[in-house]
N, C-alpha and C positions, 0 to 999 in steps of 0.2 A: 702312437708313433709306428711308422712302419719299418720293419725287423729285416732288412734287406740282406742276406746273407751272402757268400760267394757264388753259390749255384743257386739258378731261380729255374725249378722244374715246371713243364709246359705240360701240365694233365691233356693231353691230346687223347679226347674221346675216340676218335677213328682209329687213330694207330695204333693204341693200346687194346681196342676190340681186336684190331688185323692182327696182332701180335699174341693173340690168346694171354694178356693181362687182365688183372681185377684190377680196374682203377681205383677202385674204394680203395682196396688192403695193400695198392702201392702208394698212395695218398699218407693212407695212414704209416706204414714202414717209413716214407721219405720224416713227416713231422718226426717220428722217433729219431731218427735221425739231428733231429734239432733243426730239420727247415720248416721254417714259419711261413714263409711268403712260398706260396705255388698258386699256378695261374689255369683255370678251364679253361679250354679251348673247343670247341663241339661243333665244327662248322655245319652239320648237316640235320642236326637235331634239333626236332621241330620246339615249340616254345615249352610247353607239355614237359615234353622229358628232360629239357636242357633245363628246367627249373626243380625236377624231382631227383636230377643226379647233381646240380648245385647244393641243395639241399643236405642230402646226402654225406659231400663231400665237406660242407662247410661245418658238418658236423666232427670232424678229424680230423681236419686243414686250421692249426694259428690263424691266420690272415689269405683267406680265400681270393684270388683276384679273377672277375670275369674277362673274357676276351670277348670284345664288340659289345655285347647287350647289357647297358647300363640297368634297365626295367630286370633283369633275370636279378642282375646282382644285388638292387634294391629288396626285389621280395622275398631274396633268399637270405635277405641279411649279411651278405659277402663283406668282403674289408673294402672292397675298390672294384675299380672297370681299368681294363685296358681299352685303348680306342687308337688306331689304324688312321691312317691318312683319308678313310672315304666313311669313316664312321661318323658316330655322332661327334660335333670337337670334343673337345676336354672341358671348353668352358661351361657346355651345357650340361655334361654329365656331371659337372659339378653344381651345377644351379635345380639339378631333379634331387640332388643330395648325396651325393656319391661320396663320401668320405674320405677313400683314395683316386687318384688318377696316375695310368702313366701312359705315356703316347710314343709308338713308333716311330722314328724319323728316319729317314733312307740318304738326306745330303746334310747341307750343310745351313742349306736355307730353310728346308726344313725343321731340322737345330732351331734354329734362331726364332723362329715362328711359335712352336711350341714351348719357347722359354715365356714367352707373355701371357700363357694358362696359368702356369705356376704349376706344374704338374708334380709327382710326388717322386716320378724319377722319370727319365726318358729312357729308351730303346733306341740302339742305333745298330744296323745292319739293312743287308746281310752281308756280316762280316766276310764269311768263306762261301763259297759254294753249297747252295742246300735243296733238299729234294722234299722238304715237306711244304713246299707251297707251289699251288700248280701252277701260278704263273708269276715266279719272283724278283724281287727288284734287283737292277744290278749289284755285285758284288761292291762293297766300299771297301776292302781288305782293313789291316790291321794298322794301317797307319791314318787313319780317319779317327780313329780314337782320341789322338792329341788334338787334333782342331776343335773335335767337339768337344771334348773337355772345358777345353779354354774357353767356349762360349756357353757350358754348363755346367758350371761345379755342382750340382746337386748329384743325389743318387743314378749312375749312368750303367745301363745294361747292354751286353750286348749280347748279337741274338747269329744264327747264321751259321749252319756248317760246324759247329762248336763242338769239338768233342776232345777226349782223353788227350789227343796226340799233340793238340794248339793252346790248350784251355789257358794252358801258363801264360803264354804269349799276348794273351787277351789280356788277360788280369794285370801283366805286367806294362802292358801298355797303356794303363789308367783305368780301365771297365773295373767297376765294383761287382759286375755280379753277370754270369754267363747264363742265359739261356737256352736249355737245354730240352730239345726234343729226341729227334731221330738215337741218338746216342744213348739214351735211355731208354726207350720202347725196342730198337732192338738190339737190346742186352739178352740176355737170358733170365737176368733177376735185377731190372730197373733197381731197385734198394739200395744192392750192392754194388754197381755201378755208379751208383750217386756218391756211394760213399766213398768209392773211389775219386771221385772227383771234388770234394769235400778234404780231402789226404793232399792230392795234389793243390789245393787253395792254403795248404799249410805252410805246405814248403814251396811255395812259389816266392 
Protein backbone atom coordinates (compact mmCIF):
# COMPACT_ATOMS: atom_id res chain seq x y z
CA UNK A 1 0.00 0.00 0.00
CA UNK A 2 1.11 3.40 -0.52
CA UNK A 3 2.00 5.32 2.89
CA UNK A 4 0.82 8.93 1.59
CA UNK A 5 1.50 11.21 4.47
CA UNK A 6 0.72 14.96 4.70
CA UNK A 7 3.95 16.45 3.20
CA UNK A 8 5.24 14.54 0.05
CA UNK A 9 8.90 15.93 -0.39
CA UNK A 10 10.17 16.56 -4.03
CA UNK A 11 14.15 15.25 -3.87
CA UNK A 12 14.93 17.90 -6.57
CA UNK A 13 18.45 16.84 -7.78
CA UNK A 14 19.23 20.46 -9.26
CA UNK A 15 18.11 22.47 -6.48
CA UNK A 16 19.43 20.67 -3.68
CA UNK A 17 23.09 20.56 -5.52
CA UNK A 18 22.29 24.82 -6.01
CA UNK A 19 21.58 24.86 -2.42
CA UNK A 20 24.83 23.06 -1.18
CA UNK A 21 22.35 19.93 0.20
CA UNK A 22 23.22 16.29 0.46
CA UNK A 23 20.35 14.87 -0.94
CA UNK A 24 21.15 11.42 0.34
CA UNK A 25 21.39 12.51 4.19
CA UNK A 26 18.29 14.81 3.61
CA UNK A 27 16.43 11.85 2.09
CA UNK A 28 17.31 10.03 4.78
CA UNK A 29 16.67 12.82 7.78
CA UNK A 30 13.06 13.33 5.92
CA UNK A 31 12.13 9.13 6.31
CA UNK A 32 13.30 9.67 10.06
CA UNK A 33 10.98 11.92 10.11
CA UNK A 34 8.33 9.25 9.35
CA UNK A 35 8.00 10.25 5.58
CA UNK A 36 7.76 7.23 3.52
CA UNK A 37 6.54 8.34 0.21
CA UNK A 38 9.33 11.17 -1.35
CA UNK A 39 9.69 11.54 -4.96
CA UNK A 40 13.27 12.01 -7.40
CA UNK A 41 13.04 14.55 -9.47
CA UNK A 42 16.52 14.95 -11.80
CA UNK A 43 15.57 16.79 -14.84
CA UNK A 44 18.99 17.17 -16.22
CA UNK A 45 20.77 13.97 -15.32
CA UNK A 46 21.72 11.84 -17.80
CA UNK A 47 20.33 7.95 -17.46
CA UNK A 48 23.74 6.81 -15.80
CA UNK A 49 23.56 8.86 -13.00
CA UNK A 50 19.74 9.45 -12.47
CA UNK A 51 19.94 5.54 -11.96
CA UNK A 52 23.00 5.51 -9.49
CA UNK A 53 21.60 8.33 -7.23
CA UNK A 54 17.85 6.38 -7.55
CA UNK A 55 19.78 3.61 -6.27
CA UNK A 56 21.27 5.36 -3.77
CA UNK A 57 18.25 6.98 -2.61
CA UNK A 58 15.98 3.94 -2.64
CA UNK A 59 18.16 2.52 -0.38
CA UNK A 60 16.99 5.25 2.64
CA UNK A 61 13.65 6.33 1.11
CA UNK A 62 10.21 3.85 2.44
CA UNK A 63 8.45 4.11 -0.93
CA UNK A 64 10.94 5.80 -3.57
CA UNK A 65 8.69 7.48 -6.44
CA UNK A 66 10.54 8.46 -9.81
CA UNK A 67 9.53 11.57 -11.64
CA UNK A 68 9.03 10.94 -15.72
CA UNK A 69 11.34 7.81 -16.10
CA UNK A 70 9.24 4.76 -15.62
CA UNK A 71 12.70 2.38 -16.91
CA UNK A 72 14.99 4.38 -14.11
CA UNK A 73 12.27 3.38 -11.45
CA UNK A 74 11.93 -0.26 -12.76
CA UNK A 75 15.81 -0.87 -12.37
CA UNK A 76 16.20 0.77 -9.36
CA UNK A 77 13.58 -1.19 -7.77
CA UNK A 78 11.54 2.28 -6.68
CA UNK A 79 7.92 2.00 -5.39
CA UNK A 80 6.34 3.98 -8.47
CA UNK A 81 6.74 6.68 -11.46
CA UNK A 82 5.29 9.94 -11.46
CA UNK A 83 4.28 10.79 -15.00
CA UNK A 84 3.41 14.38 -16.38
CA UNK A 85 0.93 15.28 -19.13
CA UNK A 86 3.73 14.62 -22.04
CA UNK A 87 5.20 11.61 -20.29
CA UNK A 88 4.82 8.24 -20.74
CA UNK A 89 0.53 7.82 -19.80
CA UNK A 90 0.09 6.07 -16.68
CA UNK A 91 -1.45 3.17 -18.37
CA UNK A 92 1.72 2.17 -19.99
CA UNK A 93 3.95 2.75 -17.00
CA UNK A 94 1.70 0.44 -15.42
CA UNK A 95 1.78 -2.28 -18.12
CA UNK A 96 6.17 -2.09 -18.13
CA UNK A 97 5.29 -2.94 -14.34
CA UNK A 98 5.31 -0.04 -12.37
CA UNK A 99 3.69 -0.82 -9.14
CA UNK A 100 2.73 2.80 -8.20
CA UNK A 101 1.51 5.58 -10.39
CA UNK A 102 0.43 8.98 -9.82
CA UNK A 103 -0.07 11.61 -12.58
CA UNK A 104 -0.12 15.45 -12.59
CA UNK A 105 -3.30 17.22 -13.74
CA UNK A 106 -3.35 20.97 -14.19
CA UNK A 107 -7.58 21.23 -15.05
CA UNK A 108 -10.17 19.77 -14.66
CA UNK A 109 -10.51 17.66 -17.80
CA UNK A 110 -7.46 16.51 -17.11
CA UNK A 111 -8.90 15.22 -13.63
CA UNK A 112 -11.26 13.34 -15.38
CA UNK A 113 -8.96 11.70 -17.88
CA UNK A 114 -6.44 10.53 -15.51
CA UNK A 115 -9.15 8.93 -13.21
CA UNK A 116 -9.56 5.97 -16.23
CA UNK A 117 -5.68 4.91 -15.43
CA UNK A 118 -6.63 4.22 -11.95
CA UNK A 119 -3.74 5.96 -10.84
CA UNK A 120 -2.45 5.69 -7.08
CA UNK A 121 -3.05 9.16 -6.36
CA UNK A 122 -3.29 12.35 -8.68
CA UNK A 123 -1.40 15.78 -8.39
CA UNK A 124 -3.31 18.77 -9.08
CA UNK A 125 -1.52 22.28 -9.44
CA UNK A 126 0.00 24.60 -9.60
CA UNK A 127 -1.92 25.53 -6.83
CA UNK A 128 -0.02 29.08 -6.00
CA UNK A 129 2.62 30.68 -8.02
CA UNK A 130 5.99 28.69 -8.39
CA UNK A 131 9.42 29.07 -9.70
CA UNK A 132 10.71 25.70 -9.72
CA UNK A 133 9.37 25.01 -13.33
CA UNK A 134 10.84 26.86 -16.15
CA UNK A 135 7.93 27.02 -17.99
CA UNK A 136 4.75 26.52 -15.72
CA UNK A 137 1.17 25.70 -15.98
CA UNK A 138 -1.32 28.40 -15.05
CA UNK A 139 -1.94 28.82 -11.48
CA UNK A 140 -5.56 26.80 -10.46
CA UNK A 141 -5.42 28.42 -6.81
CA UNK A 142 -7.03 26.85 -3.83
CA UNK A 143 -10.39 26.41 -4.81
CA UNK A 144 -9.82 23.87 -7.54
CA UNK A 145 -9.38 21.60 -4.89
CA UNK A 146 -13.06 20.93 -4.30
CA UNK A 147 -14.04 20.14 -7.89
CA UNK A 148 -11.29 17.94 -8.19
CA UNK A 149 -11.98 16.10 -5.32
CA UNK A 150 -15.47 15.49 -6.16
CA UNK A 151 -14.34 13.89 -9.52
CA UNK A 152 -11.45 11.92 -7.40
CA UNK A 153 -11.76 10.54 -4.10
CA UNK A 154 -8.68 8.72 -4.14
CA UNK A 155 -5.21 9.88 -2.66
CA UNK A 156 -5.23 13.85 -4.09
CA UNK A 157 -1.80 16.06 -3.87
CA UNK A 158 -1.32 19.13 -4.43
CA UNK A 159 1.67 20.68 -5.75
CA UNK A 160 2.67 24.59 -6.51
CA UNK A 161 3.95 27.54 -4.59
CA UNK A 162 3.31 25.37 -1.32
CA UNK A 163 4.96 26.47 1.61
CA UNK A 164 4.78 27.22 5.58
CA UNK A 165 2.55 30.26 5.09
CA UNK A 166 -0.57 28.42 2.76
CA UNK A 167 0.16 24.64 3.56
CA UNK A 168 -2.97 24.67 6.02
CA UNK A 169 -5.09 26.12 3.54
CA UNK A 170 -4.32 23.40 1.04
CA UNK A 171 -4.96 20.57 3.48
CA UNK A 172 -8.00 22.16 4.66
CA UNK A 173 -9.38 22.36 1.36
CA UNK A 174 -9.46 18.58 0.80
CA UNK A 175 -5.56 17.95 -0.58
CA UNK A 176 -4.29 14.85 1.39
CA UNK A 177 -0.72 15.65 0.98
CA UNK A 178 1.34 18.92 -0.31
CA UNK A 179 4.10 18.87 -2.31
CA UNK A 180 6.80 20.36 -1.49
CA UNK A 181 9.96 21.67 -3.28
CA UNK A 182 11.35 25.24 -3.30
CA UNK A 183 10.26 25.59 0.53
CA UNK A 184 12.47 22.89 1.47
CA UNK A 185 15.67 23.28 -0.56
CA UNK A 186 15.87 26.72 0.40
CA UNK A 187 15.53 26.19 4.12
CA UNK A 188 18.81 26.22 5.68
CA UNK A 189 18.18 22.64 7.04
CA UNK A 190 15.30 20.94 4.56
CA UNK A 191 14.84 18.21 7.78
CA UNK A 192 13.74 20.69 9.92
CA UNK A 193 11.70 22.50 7.84
CA UNK A 194 9.84 19.54 6.90
CA UNK A 195 9.18 19.04 10.25
CA UNK A 196 7.85 22.05 10.46
CA UNK A 197 5.37 21.46 8.13
CA UNK A 198 4.55 17.85 9.47
CA UNK A 199 3.69 20.21 13.11
CA UNK A 200 1.50 22.32 11.00
CA UNK A 201 -0.52 19.07 9.17
CA UNK A 202 -1.22 18.36 13.02
CA UNK A 203 -2.95 21.28 13.93
CA UNK A 204 -4.53 21.95 10.85
Amino acid sequence: MLRLGPLYPILDAELAAARGHDLLACAKRFAGLGIGIQQLRAKSLEGGAFLRLADGLRAVVPQLIINDRADVALLAGAAGVHVGQNDLPAAAARKMGCEFVGVSTHNLEQVREATQARPDYLAIGPVFSTASKVKPDPVVGVQFIEPARKLWPGPLVAIGGIGLSNCRAVWAAGADAVAVISALWDALDPAAEAEKFLTAAQNT
